[in-house]
N, C-alpha and C positions, 0 to 999 in steps of 0.2 A: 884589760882596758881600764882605764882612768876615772874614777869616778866624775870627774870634770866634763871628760871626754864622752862618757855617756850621755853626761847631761844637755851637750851641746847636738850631738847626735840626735836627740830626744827633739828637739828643739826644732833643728831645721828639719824635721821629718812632719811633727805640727803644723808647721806654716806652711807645708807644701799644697793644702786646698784651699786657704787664703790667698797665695799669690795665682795659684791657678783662676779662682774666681776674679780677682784685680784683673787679669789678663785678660778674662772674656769679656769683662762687662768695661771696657776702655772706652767707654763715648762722650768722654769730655773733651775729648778734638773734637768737637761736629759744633753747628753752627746753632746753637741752640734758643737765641734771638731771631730768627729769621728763617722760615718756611721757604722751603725749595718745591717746588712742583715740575714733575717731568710726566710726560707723557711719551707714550712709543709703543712699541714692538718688542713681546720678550725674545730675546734671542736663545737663552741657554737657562733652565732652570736647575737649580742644587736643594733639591728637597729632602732636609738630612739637619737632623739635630746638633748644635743647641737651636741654631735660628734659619729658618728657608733662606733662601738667597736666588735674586736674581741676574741675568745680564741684561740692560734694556739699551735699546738704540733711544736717544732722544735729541734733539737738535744736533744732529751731526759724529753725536759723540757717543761712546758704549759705557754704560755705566755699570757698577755692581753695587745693588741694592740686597741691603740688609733688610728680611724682612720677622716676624713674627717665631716664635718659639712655635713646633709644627702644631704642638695639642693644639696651642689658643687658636688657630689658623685653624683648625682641623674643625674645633668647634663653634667657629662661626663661619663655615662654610668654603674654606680657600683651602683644598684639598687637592693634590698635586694632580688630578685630573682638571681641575681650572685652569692650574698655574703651565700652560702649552706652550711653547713655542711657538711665534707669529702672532700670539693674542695679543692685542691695541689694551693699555693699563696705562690708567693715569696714579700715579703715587706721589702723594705730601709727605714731607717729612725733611730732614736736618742734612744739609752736608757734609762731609769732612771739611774743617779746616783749612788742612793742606789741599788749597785750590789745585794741585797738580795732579790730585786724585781726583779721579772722575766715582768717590763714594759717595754714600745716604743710606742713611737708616731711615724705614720706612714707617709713618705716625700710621696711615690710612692708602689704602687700596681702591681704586675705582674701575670695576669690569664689568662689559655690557650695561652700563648707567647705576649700577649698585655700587655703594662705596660703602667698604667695612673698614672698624678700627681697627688698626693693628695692635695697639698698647694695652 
């Protein structure tokens, strides 16, 4: 091999946790001016790292909410036995962009009248 060819090899082998992390952390689609609040019924929860995730029914429509990294969640008390199906959550937080996506990443959590931060 090429010492060139190494070099480049070397290169895009580097950048491969850089682009990985760009990939995870993309929420500069979401509406970052302007606070969405939904309320509903979780329907299907994904309690599983890097971040929980919900499905919630809200005005008509199924939403999937991006919620909390699980430690931070875990340590302020949103522990995948809260997080039930059929449980009534209110969640603030940012939409996607693309209005055609029913997403939001979640700021805060509201269950049984306790709201915790998510951030």
């Amino acid at each position: 091999m090429r010492k060139s060819s190494i070099i480049l090899v070397a290169a895009a082998i580097a950048a491969l946790p850089a682009s990985a992390a760009l990939a995870h952390h993309g929420w500069a689609g979401q509406e970052n001016d302007k606070v969405t609040v939904l309320e509903g019924k979780i329907e299907a929860v994904r309690y599983r790292n890097p971040h929980g995730e919900i499905d919630l029914t809200s005005g008509g429509r199924k939403w999937q909410v991006t919620l909390a990294p699980i430690t931070r969640m875990e340590s302020r008390g949103i522990t995948e036995a809260v997080l039930k199906p059929g449980t009534t959550v209110r969640l603030e937080g940012h939409r996607n962009l693309d209005l055609s996506r029913w997403e939001m990443k979640a700021n805060a959590i509201t269950i049984g009248g306790k709201t915790t931060s998510l951030r």
